[in-house]
C-alpha positions, 0 to 999 in steps of 0.5 A: 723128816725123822724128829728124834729127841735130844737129851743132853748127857749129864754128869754121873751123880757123885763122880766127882766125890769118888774120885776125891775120897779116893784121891784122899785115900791114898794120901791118908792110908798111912795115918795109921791106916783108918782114915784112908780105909774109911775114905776108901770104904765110902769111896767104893759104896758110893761108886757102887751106887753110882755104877749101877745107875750108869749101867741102867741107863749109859747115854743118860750119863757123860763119858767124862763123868764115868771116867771120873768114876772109874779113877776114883774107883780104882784109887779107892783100891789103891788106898785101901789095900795099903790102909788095911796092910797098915792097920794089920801092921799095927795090930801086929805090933800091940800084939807082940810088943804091947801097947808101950812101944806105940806111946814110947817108941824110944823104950823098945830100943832101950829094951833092944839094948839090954837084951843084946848086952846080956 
């Protein structure tokens, strides 16, 4: 008779930490862009890591758990494109306004006003 040993998979370590910093990430990218990029950012590092342990040893590891990993993954993307588009946004609009129109928002549609009277 074959004795083979049986080792129950377990789940991918920080699985699920992925998939909620990058679930957070989507939901934050629009606070001016950097807490979702920071989510994203620790998102994909720690998936990074995660990954390579799977690839080193796939039957060690739950299907659930790597799917989980791969969702957070791909919301991690989907945070930080949008994150980073916001964060250039802003940057953008200090360079050519200037920092007065992120304090008082109301003074560039005073200054509008003026301009097109002229």
């Amino acid at each position: 008779m074959d004795q083979t040993s049986y080792e129950p998979q377990t789940a991918l370590p920080n699985a699920s930490l992925v998939l909620v910093l990058g679930i957070l990430s989507i939901v934050s990218c629009f606070c001016y862009g950097i807490p979702g990029f920071v989510c994203a950012l620790i998102a994909l590092l720690v998936a990074h890591s995660s990954t390579k342990l799977y690839i080193a040893n796939p039957g060690k590891y739950s299907e659930s758990s790597y799917s989980n990993l791969t969702a957070g993954k791909i919301c991690a993307w989907i945070g930080l494109i949008p994150s980073i588009l916001y964060i250039i946004a802003i940057i953008a609009i200090i360079a050519v306004f200037g920092w007065a129109i992120i304090s008082d928002p109301a003074h560039i549609f005073e200054d509008f006003h003026n301009f097109t009277r002229v």
